[in-house]
PARO-227203 format. One record per residue: x, y, z of N, C-alpha, C, O in turn; residue number from 1. Coordinates in Angstrom, 2 decimals. Atoms other than C-alpha are relative to their C-alpha. Example, Ala and Ser with C-alpha at 12.3 -4.5 7.8 and 13.67 -1.06 7.14 Angstrom:
2
<node n_xx="0.89" n_yy="-1.19" n_zz="0.00" ca_xx="12.30" ca_yy="-4.50" ca_zz="7.80" c_xx="0.90" c_yy="1.20" c_zz="0.00" o_xx="1.94" o_yy="1.18" o_zz="0.66" k="1"/>
<node n_xx="-0.82" n_yy="-1.19" n_zz="-0.06" ca_xx="13.67" ca_yy="-1.06" ca_zz="7.14" c_xx="-0.77" c_yy="1.09" c_zz="0.73" o_xx="-0.26" o_yy="2.20" o_zz="0.90" k="2"/>
***
This chain:
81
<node n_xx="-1.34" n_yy="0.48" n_zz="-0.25" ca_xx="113.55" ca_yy="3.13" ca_zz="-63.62" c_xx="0.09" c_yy="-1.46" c_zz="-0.41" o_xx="-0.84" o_yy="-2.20" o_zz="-0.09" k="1"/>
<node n_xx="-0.05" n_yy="1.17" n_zz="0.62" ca_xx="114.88" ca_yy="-0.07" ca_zz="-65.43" c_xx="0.61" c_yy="-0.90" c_zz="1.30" o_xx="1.44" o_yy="-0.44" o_zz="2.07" k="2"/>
<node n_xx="-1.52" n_yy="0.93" n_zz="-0.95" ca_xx="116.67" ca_yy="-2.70" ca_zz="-63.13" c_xx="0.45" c_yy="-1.29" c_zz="-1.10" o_xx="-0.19" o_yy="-2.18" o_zz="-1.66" k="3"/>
<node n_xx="-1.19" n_yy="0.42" n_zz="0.92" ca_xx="119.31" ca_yy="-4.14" ca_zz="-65.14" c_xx="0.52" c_yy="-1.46" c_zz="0.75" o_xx="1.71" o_yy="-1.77" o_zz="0.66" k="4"/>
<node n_xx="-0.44" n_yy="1.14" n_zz="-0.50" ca_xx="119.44" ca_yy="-7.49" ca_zz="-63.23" c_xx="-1.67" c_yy="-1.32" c_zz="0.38" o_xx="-2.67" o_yy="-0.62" o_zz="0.26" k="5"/>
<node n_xx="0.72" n_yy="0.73" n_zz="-0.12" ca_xx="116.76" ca_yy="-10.54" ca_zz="-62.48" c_xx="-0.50" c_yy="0.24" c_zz="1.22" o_xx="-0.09" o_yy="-0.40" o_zz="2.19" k="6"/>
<node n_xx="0.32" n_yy="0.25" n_zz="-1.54" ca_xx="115.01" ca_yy="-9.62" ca_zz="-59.60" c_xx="-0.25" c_yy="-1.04" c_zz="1.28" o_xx="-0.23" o_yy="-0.87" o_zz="2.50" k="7"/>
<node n_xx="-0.09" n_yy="1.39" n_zz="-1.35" ca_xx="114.56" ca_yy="-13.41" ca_zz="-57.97" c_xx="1.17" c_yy="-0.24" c_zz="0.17" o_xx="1.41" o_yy="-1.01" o_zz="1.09" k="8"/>
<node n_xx="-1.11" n_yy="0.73" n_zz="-0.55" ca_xx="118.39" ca_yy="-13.66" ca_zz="-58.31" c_xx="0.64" c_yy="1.23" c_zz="1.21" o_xx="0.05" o_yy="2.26" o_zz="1.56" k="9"/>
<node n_xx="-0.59" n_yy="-1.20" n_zz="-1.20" ca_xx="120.62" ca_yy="-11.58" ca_zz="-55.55" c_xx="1.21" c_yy="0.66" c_zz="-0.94" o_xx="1.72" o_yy="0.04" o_zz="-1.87" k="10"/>
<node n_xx="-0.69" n_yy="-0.71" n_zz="0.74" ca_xx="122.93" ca_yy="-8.68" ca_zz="-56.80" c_xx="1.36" c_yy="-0.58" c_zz="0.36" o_xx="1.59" o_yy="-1.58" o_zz="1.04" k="11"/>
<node n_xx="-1.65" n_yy="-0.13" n_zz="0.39" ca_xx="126.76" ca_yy="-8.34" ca_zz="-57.40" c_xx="-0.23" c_yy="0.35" c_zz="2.00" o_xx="-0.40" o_yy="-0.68" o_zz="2.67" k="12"/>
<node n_xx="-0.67" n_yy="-0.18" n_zz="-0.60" ca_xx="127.20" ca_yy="-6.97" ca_zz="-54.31" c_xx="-0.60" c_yy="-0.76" c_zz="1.59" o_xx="0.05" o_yy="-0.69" o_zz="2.63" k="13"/>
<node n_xx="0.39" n_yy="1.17" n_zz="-0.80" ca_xx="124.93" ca_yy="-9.57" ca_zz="-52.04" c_xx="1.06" c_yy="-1.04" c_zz="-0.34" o_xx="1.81" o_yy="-1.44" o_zz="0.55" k="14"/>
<node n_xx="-0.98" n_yy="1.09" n_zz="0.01" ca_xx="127.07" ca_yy="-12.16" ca_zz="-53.70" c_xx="1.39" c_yy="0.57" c_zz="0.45" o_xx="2.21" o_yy="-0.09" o_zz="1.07" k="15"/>
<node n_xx="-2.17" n_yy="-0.27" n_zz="-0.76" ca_xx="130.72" ca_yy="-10.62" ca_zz="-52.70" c_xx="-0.59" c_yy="0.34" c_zz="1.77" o_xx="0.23" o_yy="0.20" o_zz="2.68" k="16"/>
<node n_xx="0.00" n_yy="0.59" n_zz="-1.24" ca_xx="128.90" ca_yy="-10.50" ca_zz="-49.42" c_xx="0.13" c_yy="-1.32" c_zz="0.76" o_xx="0.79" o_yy="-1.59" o_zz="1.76" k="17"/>
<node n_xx="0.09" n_yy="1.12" n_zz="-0.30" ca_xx="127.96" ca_yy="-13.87" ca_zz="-49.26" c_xx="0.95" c_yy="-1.04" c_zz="-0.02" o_xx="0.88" o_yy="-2.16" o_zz="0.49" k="18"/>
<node n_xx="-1.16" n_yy="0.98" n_zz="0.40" ca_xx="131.26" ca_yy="-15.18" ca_zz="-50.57" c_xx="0.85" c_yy="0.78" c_zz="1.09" o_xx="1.18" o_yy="-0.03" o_zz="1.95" k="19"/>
<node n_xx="-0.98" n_yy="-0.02" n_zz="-1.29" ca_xx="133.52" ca_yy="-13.25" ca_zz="-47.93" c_xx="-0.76" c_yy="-0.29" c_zz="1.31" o_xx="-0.05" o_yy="-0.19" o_zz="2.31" k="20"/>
<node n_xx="1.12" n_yy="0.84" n_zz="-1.52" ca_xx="130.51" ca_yy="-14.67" ca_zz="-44.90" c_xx="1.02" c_yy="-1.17" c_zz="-0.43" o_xx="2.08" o_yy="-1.23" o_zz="0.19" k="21"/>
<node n_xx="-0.64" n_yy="1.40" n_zz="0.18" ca_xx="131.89" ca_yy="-18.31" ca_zz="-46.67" c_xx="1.14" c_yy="0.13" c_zz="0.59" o_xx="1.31" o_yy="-0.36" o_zz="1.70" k="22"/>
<node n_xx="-1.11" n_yy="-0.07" n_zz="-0.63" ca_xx="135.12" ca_yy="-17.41" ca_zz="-46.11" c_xx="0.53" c_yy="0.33" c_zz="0.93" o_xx="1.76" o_yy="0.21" o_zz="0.94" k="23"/>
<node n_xx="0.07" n_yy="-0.37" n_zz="-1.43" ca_xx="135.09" ca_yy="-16.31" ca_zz="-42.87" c_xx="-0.03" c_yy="-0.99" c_zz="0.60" o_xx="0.64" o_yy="-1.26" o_zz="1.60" k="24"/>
<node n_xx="0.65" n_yy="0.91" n_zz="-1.71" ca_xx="133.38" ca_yy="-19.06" ca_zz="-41.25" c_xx="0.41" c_yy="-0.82" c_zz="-0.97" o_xx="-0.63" o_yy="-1.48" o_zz="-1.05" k="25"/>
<node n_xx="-0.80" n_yy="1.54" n_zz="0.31" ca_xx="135.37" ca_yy="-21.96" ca_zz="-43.42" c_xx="1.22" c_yy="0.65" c_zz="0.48" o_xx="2.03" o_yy="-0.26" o_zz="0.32" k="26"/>
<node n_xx="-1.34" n_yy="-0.20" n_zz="-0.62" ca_xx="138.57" ca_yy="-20.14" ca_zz="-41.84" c_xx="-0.03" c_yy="-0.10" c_zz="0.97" o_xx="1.02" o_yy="-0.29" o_zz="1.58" k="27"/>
<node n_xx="-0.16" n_yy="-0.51" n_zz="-1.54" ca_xx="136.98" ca_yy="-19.63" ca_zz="-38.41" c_xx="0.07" c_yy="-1.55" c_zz="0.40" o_xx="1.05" o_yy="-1.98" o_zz="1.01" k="28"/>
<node n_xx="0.04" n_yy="1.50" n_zz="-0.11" ca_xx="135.86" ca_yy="-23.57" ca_zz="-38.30" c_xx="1.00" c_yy="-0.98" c_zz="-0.53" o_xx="1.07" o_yy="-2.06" o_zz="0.05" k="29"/>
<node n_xx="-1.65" n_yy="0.75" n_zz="0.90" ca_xx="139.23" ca_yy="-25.10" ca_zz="-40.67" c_xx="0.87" c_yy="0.34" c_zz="1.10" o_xx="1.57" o_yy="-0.65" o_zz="1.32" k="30"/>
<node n_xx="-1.43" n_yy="0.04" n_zz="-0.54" ca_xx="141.88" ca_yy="-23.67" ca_zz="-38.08" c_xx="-0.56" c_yy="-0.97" c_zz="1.47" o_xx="0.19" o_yy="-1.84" o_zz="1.93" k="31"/>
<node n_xx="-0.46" n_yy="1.02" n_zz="-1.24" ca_xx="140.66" ca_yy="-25.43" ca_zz="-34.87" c_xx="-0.68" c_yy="-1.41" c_zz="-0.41" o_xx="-0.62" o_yy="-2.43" o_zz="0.26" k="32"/>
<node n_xx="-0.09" n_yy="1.51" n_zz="0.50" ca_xx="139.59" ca_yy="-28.23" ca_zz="-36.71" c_xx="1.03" c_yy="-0.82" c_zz="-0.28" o_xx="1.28" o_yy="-1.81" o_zz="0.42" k="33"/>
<node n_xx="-1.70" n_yy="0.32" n_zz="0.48" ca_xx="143.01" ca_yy="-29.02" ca_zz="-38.54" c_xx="0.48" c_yy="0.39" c_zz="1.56" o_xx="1.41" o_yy="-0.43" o_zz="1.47" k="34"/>
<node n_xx="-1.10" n_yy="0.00" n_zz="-1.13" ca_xx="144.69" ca_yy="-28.32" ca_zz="-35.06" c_xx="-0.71" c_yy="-0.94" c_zz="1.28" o_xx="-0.15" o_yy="-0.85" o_zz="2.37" k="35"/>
<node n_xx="0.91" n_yy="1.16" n_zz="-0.69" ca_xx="142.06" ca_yy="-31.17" ca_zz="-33.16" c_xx="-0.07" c_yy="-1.16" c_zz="-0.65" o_xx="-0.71" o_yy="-2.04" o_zz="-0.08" k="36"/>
<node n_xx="0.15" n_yy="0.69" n_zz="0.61" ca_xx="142.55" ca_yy="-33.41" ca_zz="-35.98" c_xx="1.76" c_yy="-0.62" c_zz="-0.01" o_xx="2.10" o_yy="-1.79" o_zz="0.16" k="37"/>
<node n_xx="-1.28" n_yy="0.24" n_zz="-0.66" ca_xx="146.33" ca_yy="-33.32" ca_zz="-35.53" c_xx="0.62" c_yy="0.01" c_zz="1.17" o_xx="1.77" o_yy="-0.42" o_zz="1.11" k="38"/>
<node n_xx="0.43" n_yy="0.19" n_zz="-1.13" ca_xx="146.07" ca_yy="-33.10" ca_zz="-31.98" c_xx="0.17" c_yy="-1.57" c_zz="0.20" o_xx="1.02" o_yy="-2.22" o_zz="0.81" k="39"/>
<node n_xx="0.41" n_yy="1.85" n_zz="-0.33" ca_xx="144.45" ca_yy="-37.00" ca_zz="-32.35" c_xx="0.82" c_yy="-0.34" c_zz="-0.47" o_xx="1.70" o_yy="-0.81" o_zz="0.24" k="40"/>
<node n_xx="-1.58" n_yy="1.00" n_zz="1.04" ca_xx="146.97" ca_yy="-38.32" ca_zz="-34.83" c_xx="1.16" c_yy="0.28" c_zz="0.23" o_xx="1.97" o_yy="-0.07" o_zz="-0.64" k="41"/>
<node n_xx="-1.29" n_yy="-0.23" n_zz="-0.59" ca_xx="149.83" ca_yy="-37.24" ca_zz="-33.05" c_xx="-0.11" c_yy="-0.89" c_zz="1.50" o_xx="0.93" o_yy="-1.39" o_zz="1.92" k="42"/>
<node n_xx="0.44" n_yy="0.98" n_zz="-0.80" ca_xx="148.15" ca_yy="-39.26" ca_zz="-30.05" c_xx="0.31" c_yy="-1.21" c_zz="-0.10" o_xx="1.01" o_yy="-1.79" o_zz="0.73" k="43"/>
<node n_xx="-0.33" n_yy="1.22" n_zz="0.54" ca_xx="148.20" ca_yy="-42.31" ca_zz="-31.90" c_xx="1.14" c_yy="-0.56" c_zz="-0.16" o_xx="2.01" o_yy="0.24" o_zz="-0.49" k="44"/>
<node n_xx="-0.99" n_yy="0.03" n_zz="-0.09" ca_xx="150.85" ca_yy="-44.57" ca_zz="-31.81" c_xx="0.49" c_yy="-0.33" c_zz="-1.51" o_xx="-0.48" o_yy="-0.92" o_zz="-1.98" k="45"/>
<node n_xx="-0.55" n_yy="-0.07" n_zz="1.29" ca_xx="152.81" ca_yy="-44.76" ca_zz="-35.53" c_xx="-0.29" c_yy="-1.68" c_zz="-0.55" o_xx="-0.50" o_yy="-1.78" o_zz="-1.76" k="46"/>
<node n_xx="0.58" n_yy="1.08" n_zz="0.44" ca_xx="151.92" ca_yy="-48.62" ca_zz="-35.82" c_xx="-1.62" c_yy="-0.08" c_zz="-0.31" o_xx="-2.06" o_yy="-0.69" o_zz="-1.28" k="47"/>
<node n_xx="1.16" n_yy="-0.02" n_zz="0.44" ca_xx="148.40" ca_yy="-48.06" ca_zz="-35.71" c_xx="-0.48" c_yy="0.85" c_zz="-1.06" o_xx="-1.28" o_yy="0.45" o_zz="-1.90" k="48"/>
<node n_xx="0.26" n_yy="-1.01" n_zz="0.99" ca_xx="148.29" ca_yy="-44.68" ca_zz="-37.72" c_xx="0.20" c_yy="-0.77" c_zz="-1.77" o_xx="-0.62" o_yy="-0.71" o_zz="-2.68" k="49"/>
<node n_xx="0.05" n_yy="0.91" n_zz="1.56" ca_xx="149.69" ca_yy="-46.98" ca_zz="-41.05" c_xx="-1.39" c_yy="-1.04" c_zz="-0.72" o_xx="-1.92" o_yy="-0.87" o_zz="-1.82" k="50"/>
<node n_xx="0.99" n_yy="0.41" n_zz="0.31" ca_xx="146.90" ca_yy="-49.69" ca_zz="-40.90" c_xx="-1.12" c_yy="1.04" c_zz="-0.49" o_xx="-1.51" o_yy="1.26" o_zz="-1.63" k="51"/>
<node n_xx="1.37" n_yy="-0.84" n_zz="0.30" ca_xx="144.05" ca_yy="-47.29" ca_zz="-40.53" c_xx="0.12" c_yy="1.19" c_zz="-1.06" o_xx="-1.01" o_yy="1.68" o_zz="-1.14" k="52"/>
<node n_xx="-0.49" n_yy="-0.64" n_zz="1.20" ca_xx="145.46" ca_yy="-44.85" ca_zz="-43.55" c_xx="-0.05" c_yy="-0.97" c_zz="-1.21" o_xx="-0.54" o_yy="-0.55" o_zz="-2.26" k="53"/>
<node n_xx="0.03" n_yy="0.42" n_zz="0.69" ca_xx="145.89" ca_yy="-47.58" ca_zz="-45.38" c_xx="-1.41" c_yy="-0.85" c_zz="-0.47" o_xx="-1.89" o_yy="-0.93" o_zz="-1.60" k="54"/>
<node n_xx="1.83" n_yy="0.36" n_zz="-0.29" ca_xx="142.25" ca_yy="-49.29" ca_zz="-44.53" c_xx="-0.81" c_yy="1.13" c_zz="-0.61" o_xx="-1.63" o_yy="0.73" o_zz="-1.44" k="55"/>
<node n_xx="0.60" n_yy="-0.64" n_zz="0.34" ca_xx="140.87" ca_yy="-45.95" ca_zz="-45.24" c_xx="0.03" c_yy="0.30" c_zz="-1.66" o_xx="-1.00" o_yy="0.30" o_zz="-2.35" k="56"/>
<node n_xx="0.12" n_yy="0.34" n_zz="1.41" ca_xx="142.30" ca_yy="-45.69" ca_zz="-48.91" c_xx="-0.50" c_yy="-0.87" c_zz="-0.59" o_xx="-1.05" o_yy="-0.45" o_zz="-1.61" k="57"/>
<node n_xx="0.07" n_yy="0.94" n_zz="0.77" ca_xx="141.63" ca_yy="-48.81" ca_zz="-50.09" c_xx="-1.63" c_yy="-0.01" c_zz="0.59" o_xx="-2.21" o_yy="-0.98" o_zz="0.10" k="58"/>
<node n_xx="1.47" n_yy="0.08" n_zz="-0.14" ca_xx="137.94" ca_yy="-48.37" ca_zz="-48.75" c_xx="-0.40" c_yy="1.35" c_zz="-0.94" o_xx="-1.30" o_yy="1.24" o_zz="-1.77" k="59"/>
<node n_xx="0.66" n_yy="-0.61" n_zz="0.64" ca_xx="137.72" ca_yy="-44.90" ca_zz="-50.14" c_xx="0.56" c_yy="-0.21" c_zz="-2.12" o_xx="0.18" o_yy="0.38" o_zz="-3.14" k="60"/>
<node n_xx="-0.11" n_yy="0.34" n_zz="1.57" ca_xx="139.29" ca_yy="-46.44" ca_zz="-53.59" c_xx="-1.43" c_yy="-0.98" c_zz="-0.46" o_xx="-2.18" o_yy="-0.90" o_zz="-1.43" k="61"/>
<node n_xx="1.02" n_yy="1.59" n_zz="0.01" ca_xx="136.87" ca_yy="-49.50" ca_zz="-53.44" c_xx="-1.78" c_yy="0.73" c_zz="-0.64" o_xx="-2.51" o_yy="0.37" o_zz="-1.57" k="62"/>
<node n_xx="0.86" n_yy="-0.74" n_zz="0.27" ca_xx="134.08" ca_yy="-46.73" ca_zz="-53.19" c_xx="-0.28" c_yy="0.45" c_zz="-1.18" o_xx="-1.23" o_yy="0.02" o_zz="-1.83" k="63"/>
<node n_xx="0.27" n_yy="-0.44" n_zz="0.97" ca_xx="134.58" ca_yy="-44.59" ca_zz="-55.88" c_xx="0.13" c_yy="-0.98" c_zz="-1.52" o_xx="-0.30" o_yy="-0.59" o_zz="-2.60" k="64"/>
<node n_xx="0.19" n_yy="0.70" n_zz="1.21" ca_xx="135.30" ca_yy="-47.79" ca_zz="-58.32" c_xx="-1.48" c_yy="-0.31" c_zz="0.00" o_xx="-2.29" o_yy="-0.07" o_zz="-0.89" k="65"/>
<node n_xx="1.60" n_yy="0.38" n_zz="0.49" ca_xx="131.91" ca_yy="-49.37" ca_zz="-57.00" c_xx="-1.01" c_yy="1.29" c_zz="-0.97" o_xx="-1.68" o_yy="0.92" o_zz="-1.94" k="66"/>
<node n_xx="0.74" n_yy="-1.09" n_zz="0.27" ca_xx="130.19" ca_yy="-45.72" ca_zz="-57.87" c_xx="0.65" c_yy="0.05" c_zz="-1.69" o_xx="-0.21" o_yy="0.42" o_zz="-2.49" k="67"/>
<node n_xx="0.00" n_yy="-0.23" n_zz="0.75" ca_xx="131.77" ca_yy="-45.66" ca_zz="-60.74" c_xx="-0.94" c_yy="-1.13" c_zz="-1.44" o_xx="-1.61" o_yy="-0.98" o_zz="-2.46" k="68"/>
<node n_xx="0.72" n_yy="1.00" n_zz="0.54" ca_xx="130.73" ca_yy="-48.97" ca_zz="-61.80" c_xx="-1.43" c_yy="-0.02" c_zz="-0.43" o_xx="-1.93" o_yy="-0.39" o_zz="-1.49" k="69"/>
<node n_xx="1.40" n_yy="-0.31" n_zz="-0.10" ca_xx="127.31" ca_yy="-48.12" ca_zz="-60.89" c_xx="-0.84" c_yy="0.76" c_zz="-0.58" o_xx="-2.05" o_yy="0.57" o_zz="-0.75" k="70"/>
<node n_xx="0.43" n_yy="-1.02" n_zz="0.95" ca_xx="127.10" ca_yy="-44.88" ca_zz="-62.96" c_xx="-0.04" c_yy="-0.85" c_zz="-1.44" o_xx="-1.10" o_yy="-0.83" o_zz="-2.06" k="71"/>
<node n_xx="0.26" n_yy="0.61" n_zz="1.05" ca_xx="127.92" ca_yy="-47.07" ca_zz="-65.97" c_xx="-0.77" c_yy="-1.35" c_zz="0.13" o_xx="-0.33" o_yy="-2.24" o_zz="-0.60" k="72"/>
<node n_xx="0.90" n_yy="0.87" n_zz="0.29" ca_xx="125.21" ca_yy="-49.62" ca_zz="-65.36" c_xx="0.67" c_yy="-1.49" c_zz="0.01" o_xx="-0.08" o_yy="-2.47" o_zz="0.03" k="73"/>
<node n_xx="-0.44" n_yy="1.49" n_zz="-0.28" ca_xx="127.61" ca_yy="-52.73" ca_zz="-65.07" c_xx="-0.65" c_yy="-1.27" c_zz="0.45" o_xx="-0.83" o_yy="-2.28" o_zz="-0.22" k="74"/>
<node n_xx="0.73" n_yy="0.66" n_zz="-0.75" ca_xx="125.95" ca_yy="-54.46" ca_zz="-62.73" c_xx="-1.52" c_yy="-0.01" c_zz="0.41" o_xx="-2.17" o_yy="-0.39" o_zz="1.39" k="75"/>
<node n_xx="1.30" n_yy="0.24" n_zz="0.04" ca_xx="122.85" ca_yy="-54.02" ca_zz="-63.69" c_xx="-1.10" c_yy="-1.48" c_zz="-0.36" o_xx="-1.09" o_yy="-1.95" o_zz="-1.49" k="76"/>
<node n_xx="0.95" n_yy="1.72" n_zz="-0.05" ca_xx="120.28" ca_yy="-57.57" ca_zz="-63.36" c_xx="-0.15" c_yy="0.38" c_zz="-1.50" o_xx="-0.38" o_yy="1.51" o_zz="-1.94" k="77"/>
<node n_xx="0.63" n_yy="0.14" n_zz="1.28" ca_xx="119.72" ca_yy="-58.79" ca_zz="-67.02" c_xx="0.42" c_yy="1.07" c_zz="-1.18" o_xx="0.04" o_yy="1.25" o_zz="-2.34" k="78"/>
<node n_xx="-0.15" n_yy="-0.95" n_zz="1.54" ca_xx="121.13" ca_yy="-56.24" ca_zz="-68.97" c_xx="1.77" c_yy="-0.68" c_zz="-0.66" o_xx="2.75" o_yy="-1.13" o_zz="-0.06" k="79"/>
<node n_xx="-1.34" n_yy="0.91" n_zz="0.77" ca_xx="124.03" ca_yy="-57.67" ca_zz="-71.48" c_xx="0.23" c_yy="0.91" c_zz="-0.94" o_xx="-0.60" o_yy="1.33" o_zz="-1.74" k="80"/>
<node n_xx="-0.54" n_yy="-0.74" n_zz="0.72" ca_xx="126.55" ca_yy="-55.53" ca_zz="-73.02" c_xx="1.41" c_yy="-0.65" c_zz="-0.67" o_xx="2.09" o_yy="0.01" o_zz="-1.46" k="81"/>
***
């Protein structure tokens, strides 16, 4: 008998198991997350919610420029481009 697939990888029908498991348990953990996450920020009072939105962008912008920077070697000691 031939087997028609790689035996160290997992079949067709392990993977469409393994992908509706994912989706299960990112739906079971996403709905009372998103409804504990809006929960808090509905807590908050609307003056504070602006700063800290806006603090958080401009940190996660700041981020991905440094990283980007970093991938292209910019700021690397001694090197001159």
């Amino acid at each position: 008998m031939q087997i028609d697939h790689n035996p160290h990888e997992p079949s067709r029908a392990a993977l469409k198991i393994i992908g509706v498991l994912t989706a299960v348990i990112v739906l079971a953990v996403m709905v009372p997350v998103t409804f504990g996450m809006r929960w808090s920020v509905q807590q908050l009072p609307e003056w504070l919610l602006l700063p800290i939105f806006v603090g958080f962008m401009c940190f996660a912008a700041g981020f991905f420029i440094g990283r980007k920077d970093a991938f292209r070697q910019l700021r690397t000691p001694g090197r001159d481009e």
